[in-house]
C-alpha positions as a Python dict, from the first residue, in 0.01 Angstrom:
ca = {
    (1, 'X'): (0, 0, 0),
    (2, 'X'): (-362, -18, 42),
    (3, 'X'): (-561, 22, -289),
    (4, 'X'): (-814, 294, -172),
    (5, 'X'): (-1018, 259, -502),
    (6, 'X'): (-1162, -21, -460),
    (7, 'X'): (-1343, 83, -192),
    (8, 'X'): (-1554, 343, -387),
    (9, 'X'): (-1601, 71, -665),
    (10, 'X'): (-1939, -66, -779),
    (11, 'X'): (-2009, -416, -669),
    (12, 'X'): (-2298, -638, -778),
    (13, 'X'): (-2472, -962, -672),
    (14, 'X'): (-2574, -1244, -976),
    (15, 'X'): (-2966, -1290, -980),
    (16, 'X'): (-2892, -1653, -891),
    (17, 'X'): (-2816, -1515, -544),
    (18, 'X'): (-3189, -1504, -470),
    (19, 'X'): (-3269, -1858, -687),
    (20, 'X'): (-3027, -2130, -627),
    (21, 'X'): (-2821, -2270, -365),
    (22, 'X'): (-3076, -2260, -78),
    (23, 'X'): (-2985, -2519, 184),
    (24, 'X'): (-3228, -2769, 288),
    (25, 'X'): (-3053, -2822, 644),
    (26, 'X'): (-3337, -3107, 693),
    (27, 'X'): (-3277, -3296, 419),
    (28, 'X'): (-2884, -3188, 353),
    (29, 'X'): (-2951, -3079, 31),
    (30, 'X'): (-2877, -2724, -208),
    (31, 'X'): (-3180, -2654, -463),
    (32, 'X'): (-3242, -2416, -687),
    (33, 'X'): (-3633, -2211, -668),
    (34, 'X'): (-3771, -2045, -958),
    (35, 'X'): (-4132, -2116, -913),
    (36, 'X'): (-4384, -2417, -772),
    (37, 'X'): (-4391, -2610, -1030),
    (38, 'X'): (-4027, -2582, -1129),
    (39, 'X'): (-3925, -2697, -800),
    (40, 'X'): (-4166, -3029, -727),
    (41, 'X'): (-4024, -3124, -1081),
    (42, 'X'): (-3689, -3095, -1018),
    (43, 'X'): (-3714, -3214, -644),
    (44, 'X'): (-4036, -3371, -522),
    (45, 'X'): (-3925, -3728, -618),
    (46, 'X'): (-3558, -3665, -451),
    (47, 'X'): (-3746, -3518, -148),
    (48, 'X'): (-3913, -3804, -107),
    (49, 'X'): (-3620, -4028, -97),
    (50, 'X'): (-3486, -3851, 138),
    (51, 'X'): (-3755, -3861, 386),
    (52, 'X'): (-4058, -3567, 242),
    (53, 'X'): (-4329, -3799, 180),
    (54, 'X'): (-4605, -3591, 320),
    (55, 'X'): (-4799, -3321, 107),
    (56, 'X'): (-4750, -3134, 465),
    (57, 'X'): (-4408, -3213, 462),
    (58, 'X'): (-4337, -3025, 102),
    (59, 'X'): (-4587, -2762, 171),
    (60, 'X'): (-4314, -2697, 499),
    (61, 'X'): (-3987, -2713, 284),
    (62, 'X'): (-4161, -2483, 48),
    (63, 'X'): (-4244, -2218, 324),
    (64, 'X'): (-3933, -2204, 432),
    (65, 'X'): (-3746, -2181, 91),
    (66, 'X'): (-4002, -1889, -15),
    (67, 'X'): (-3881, -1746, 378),
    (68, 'X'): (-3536, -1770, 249),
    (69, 'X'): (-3610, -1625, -88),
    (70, 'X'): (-3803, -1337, 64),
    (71, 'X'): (-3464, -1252, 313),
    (72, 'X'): (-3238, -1284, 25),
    (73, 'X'): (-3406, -1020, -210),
    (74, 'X'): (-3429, -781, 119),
    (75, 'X'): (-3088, -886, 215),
    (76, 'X'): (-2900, -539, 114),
    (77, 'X'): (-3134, -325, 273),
    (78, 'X'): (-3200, -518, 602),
    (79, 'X'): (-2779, -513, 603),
    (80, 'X'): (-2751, -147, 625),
    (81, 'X'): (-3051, -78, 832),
    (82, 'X'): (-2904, -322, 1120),
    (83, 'X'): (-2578, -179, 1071),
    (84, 'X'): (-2638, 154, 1125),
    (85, 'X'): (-2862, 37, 1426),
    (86, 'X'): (-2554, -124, 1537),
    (87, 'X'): (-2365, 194, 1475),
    (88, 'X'): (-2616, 376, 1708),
    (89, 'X'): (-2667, 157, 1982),
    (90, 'X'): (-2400, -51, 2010),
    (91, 'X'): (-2113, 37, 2264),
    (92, 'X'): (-1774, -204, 2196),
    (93, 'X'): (-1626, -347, 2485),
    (94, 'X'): (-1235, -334, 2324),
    (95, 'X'): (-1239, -104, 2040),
    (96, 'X'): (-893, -114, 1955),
    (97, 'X'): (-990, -477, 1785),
    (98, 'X'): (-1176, -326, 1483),
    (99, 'X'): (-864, -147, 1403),
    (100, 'X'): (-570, -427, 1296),
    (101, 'X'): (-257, -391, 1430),
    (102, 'X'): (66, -582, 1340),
    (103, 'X'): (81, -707, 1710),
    (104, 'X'): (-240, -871, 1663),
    (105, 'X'): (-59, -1123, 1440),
    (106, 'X'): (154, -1429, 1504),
    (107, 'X'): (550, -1347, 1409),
    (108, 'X'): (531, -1699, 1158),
    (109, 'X'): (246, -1541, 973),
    (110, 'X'): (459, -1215, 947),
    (111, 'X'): (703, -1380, 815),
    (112, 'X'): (524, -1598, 561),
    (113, 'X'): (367, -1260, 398),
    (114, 'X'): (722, -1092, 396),
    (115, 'X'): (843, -1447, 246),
    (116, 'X'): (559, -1443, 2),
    (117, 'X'): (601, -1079, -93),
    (118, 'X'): (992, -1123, -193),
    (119, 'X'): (1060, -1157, -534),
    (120, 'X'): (1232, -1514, -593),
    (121, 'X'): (1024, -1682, -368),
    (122, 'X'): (842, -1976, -491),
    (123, 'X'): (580, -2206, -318),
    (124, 'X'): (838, -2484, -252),
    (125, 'X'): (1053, -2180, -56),
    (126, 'X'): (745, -2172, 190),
    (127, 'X'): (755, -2586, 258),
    (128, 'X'): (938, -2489, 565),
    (129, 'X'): (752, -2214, 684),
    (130, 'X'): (369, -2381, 668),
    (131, 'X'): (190, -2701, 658),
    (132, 'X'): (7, -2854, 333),
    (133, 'X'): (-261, -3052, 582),
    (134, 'X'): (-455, -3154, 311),
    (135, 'X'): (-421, -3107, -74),
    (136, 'X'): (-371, -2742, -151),
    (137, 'X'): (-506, -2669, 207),
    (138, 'X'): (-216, -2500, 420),
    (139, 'X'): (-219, -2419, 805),
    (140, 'X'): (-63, -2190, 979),
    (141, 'X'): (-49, -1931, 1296),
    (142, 'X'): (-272, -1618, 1230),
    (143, 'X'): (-288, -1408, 1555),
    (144, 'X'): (-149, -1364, 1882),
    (145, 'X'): (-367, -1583, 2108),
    (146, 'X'): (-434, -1272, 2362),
    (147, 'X'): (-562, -1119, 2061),
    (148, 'X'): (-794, -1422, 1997),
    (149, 'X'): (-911, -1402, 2354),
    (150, 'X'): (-993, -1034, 2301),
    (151, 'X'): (-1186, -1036, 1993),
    (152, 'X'): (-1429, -1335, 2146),
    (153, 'X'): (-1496, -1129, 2462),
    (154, 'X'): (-1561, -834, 2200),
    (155, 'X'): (-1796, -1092, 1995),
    (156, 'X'): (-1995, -1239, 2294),
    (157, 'X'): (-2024, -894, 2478),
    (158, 'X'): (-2224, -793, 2102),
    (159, 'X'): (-2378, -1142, 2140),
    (160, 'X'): (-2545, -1056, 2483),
    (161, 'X'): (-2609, -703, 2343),
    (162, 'X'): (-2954, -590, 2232),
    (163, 'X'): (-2815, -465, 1924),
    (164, 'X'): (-2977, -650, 1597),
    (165, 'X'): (-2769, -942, 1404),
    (166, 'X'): (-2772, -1147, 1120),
    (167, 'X'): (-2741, -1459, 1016),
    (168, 'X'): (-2388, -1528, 869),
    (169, 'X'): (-2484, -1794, 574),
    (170, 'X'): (-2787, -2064, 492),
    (171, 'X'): (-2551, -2310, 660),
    (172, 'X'): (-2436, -2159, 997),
    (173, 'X'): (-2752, -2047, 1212),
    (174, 'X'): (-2478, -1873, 1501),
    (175, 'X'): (-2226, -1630, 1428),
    (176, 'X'): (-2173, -1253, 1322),
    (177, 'X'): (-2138, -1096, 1026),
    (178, 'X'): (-1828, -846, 1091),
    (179, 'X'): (-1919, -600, 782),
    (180, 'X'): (-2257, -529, 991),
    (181, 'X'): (-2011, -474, 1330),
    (182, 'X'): (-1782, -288, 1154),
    (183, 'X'): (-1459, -429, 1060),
    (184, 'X'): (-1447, -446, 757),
    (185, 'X'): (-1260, -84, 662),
    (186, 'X'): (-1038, -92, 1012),
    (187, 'X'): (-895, -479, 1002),
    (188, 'X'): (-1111, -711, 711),
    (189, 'X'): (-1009, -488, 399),
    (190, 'X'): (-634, -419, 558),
    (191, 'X'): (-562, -739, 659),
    (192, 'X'): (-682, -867, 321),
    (193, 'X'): (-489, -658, 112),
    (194, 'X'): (-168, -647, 325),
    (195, 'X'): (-109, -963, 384),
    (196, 'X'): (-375, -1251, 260),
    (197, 'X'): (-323, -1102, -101),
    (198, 'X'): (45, -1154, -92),
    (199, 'X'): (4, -1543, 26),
    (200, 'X'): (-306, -1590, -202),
    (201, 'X'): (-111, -1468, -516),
    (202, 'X'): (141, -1760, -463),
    (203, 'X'): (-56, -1999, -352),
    (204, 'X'): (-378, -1963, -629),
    (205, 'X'): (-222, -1814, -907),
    (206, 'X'): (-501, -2035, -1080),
    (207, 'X'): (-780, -1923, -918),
    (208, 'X'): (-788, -1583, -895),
    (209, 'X'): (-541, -1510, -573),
    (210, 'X'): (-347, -1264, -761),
    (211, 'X'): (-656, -1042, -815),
    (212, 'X'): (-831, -1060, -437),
    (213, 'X'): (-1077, -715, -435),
    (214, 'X'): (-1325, -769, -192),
    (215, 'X'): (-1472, -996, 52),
    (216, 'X'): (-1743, -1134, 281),
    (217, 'X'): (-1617, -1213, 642),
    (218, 'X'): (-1774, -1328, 944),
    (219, 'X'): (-1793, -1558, 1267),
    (220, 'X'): (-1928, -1895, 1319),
    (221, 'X'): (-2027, -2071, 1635),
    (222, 'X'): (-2066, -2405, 1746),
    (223, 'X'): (-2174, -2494, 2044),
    (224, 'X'): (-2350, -2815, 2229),
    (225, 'X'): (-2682, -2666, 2231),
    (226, 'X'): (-2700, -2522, 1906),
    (227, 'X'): (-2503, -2568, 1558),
    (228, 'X'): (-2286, -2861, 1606),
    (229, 'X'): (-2108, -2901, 1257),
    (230, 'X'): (-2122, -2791, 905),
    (231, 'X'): (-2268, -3007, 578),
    (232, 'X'): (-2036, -3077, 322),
    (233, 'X'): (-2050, -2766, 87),
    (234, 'X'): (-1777, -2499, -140),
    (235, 'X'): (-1798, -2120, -47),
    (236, 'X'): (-1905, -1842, -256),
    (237, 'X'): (-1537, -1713, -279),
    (238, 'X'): (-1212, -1794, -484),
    (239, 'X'): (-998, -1841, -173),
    (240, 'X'): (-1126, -1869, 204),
    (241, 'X'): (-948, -1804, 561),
    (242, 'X'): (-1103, -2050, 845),
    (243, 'X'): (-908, -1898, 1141),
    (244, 'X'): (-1012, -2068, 1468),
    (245, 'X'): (-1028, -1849, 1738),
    (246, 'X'): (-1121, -2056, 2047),
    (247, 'X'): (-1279, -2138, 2303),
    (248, 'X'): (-1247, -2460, 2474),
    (249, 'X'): (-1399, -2770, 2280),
    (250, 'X'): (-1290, -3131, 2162),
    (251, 'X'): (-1383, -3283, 1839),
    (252, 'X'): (-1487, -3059, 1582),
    (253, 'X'): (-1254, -3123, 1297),
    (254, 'X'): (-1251, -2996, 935),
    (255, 'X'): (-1267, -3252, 625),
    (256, 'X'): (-1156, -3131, 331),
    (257, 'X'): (-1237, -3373, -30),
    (258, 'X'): (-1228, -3265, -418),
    (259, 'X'): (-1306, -2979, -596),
    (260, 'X'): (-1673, -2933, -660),
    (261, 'X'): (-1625, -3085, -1014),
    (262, 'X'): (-1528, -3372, -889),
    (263, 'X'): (-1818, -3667, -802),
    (264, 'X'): (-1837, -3723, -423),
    (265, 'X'): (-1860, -4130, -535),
    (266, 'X'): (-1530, -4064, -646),
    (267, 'X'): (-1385, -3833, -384),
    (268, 'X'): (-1127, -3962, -47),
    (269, 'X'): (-1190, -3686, 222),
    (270, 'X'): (-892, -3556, 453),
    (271, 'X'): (-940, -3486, 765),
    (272, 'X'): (-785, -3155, 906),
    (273, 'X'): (-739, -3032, 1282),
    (274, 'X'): (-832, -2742, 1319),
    (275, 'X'): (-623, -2599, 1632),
    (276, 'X'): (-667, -2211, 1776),
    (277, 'X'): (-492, -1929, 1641),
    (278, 'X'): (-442, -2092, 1325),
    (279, 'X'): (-562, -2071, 960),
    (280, 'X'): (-641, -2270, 696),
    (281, 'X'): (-693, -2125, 399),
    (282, 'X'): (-785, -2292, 52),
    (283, 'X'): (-968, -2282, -246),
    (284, 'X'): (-1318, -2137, -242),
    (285, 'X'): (-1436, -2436, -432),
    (286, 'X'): (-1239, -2682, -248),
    (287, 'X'): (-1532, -2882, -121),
    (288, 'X'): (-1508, -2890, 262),
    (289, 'X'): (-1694, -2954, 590),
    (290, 'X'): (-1697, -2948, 997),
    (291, 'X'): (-1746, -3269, 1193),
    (292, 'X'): (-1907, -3231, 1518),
    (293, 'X'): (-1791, -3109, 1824),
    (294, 'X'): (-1816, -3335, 2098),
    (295, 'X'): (-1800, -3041, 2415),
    (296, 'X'): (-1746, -2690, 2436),
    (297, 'X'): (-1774, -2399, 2196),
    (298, 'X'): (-1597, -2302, 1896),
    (299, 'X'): (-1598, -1999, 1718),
    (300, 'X'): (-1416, -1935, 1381),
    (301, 'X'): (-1347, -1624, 1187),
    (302, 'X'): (-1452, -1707, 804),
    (303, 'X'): (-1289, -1479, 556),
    (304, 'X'): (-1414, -1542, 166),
    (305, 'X'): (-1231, -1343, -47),
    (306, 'X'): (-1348, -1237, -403),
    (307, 'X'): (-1159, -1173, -722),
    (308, 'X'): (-1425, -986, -992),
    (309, 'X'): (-1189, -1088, -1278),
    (310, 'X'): (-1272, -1433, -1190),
    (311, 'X'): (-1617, -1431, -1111),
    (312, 'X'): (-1737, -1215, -1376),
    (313, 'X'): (-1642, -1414, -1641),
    (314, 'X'): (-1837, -1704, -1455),
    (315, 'X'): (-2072, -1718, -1110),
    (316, 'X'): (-1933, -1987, -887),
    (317, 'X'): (-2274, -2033, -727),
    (318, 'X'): (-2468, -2115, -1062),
    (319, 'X'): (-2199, -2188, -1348),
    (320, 'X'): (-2349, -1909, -1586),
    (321, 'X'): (-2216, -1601, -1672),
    (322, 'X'): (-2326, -1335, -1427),
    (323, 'X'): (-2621, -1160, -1474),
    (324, 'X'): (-2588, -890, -1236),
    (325, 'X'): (-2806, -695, -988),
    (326, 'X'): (-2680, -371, -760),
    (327, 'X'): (-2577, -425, -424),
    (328, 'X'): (-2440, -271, -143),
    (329, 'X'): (-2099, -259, -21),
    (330, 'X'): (-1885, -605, -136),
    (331, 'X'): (-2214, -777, -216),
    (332, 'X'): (-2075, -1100, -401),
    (333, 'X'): (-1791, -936, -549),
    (334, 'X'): (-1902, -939, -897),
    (335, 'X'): (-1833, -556, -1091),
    (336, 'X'): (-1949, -443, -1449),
    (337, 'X'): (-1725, -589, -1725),
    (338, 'X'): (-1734, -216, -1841),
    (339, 'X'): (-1525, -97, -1578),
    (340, 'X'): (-1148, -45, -1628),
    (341, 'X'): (-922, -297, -1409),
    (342, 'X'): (-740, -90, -1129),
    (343, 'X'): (-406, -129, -1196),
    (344, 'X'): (-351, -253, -853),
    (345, 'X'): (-554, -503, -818),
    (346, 'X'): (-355, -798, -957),
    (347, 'X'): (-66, -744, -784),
    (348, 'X'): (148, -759, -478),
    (349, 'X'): (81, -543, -198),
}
């Protein structure tokens, strides 16, 4: 059953949300800003290696980082104040999708979660049932492919809208953020519960998969005249869902390497197809990336799912223990060490 506590519990971003990980997309590089001077002593001389060898040049990357920063440290409140003018203005083209239904989703996926949720099952009893296409990565058949069709026709009718949107990451320019749209309570939250939770706990015992209590989801694009592919990077999440939902395109697959711990002079990447109506879902910290697409458009549906037990003992984004700062909604998952554990939340649904 679905845990309908968690959704009235407190969750918090870590101050490093507004400091560090801001992506460079000129120069392919993450930094962290504090101030100025912190930042040309950290960076300047890497900059320049990397092609910022004007004083305009750096006085550019550090407009756009302070830009960034700005956004960030607004981000709550210019969330809710586009969702409810999405809420007001908007007009869905296929309701029913914000609402998920079990037809929605492929029968092998069904049966995977039912497989997952028995008792003596073990992850060698689901060799048969799904693909390991890289290491600890596993693919399989999400939803029906009419539903696919009908959730992109839902996304590109808000697309064309004049209602306002946001940008889903640093990384990805195109895309929606669904929480914003509104599906997080009707399909997001169910569909993580019900039956990622189940898969997750077997799969990333290690990693927090057991304890799954909120999330961030949203859509990507890619397309020939605007994001092509995706920089080498982890997620902010303990375990992610890359579903790809269509349309037509050729090229465009994932690569998966180490964990972040690992050196990339020391890493072998995989490479991973990425085929529509299927998942892949791995470890948040599983470093990862998108090659380019060579024609068409893709969109995929990016679920990062959050367990607080995890994170608040350590922030994935900056390696320190969380210090914490109210946000609304999910934010990044993190929740007061003084709050009680739900009983629920670290087991099978």
């Amino acid at each position: 059953m679905r845990n309908e506590e968690d959704g009235n519990r407190q969750f918090y971003f870590c101050t490093c949300f507004s400091t560090d990980n801001i992506f460079l997309e000129d120069y392919k590089l993450h930094v962290r800003f504090v101030s100025e001077q912190q930042f040309r002593q950290d960076y300047q001389t890497l900059l320049k290696r990397l092609g910022c060898v004007t004083e305009q040049q750096f006085e550019d990357v550090f407009n756009k980082i302070s830009q960034e920063v700005d956004q960030r440290r607004r981000l709550s409140e210019t969330s809710a104040e586009r969702a409810a003018a999405i809420k007001d203005t908007y007009r869905p083209l296929h309701p029913h999708v914000y609402h998920l239904q079990e037809s929605y989703l492929a029968p092998k996926f069904k049966q995977i979660v039912e497989c997952c949720r028995s008792s003596d099952v073990s992850e060698e009893g689901l060799a048969d049932l799904m693909e390991e296409a890289a290491a600890r990565v596993y693919r399989f058949p999400v939803f029906e492919r009419s539903f696919c069709e009908e959730l992109l026709e839902e996304l590109e009718h808000f697309e064309q809208s004049s209602a306002p949107k946001g940008r889903p990451n640093t990384m990805n320019h195109y895309g929606i953020l669904l929480n914003e749209l509104g599906f997080d309570e009707g399909f997001i939250t169910p569909l993580r519960e019900l039956y990622l939770r189940p898969l997750a706990s077997l799969l990333y015992p290690d990693c927090g998969g057991r304890c799954l209590d909120s999330h961030k989801a949203f859509v990507v694009k890619y397309d020939m005249n605007e994001d092509l592919d995706l920089s080498y990077h982890y997620d902010n999440a303990e375990v992610t869902l890359n579903v790809s939902l269509g349309k037509n395109f050729t090229e465009g697959n994932l690569y998966f390497g180490d964990m972040r711990q690992v050196p990339v002079s020391e890493t072998e990447c995989s490479e991973v197809e990425h085929r529509v109506t299927e998942g892949l879902l791995h470890r948040g910290q599983h470093m990862h990336g998108a090659l380019p697409i060579s024609s068409g458009q893709r969109w995929n549906l990016i679920i990062w799912m959050r367990a607080s037990q995890e994170r608040n003992k350590l922030c994935p984004m900056c390696n320190r223990r969380p210090t914490l700062v109210e946000g609304r909604g999910f934010a990044d998952g993190f929740t007061k060490q003084s709050e009680p554990l739900l009983n629920t939340s670290c087991v099978l649904t």
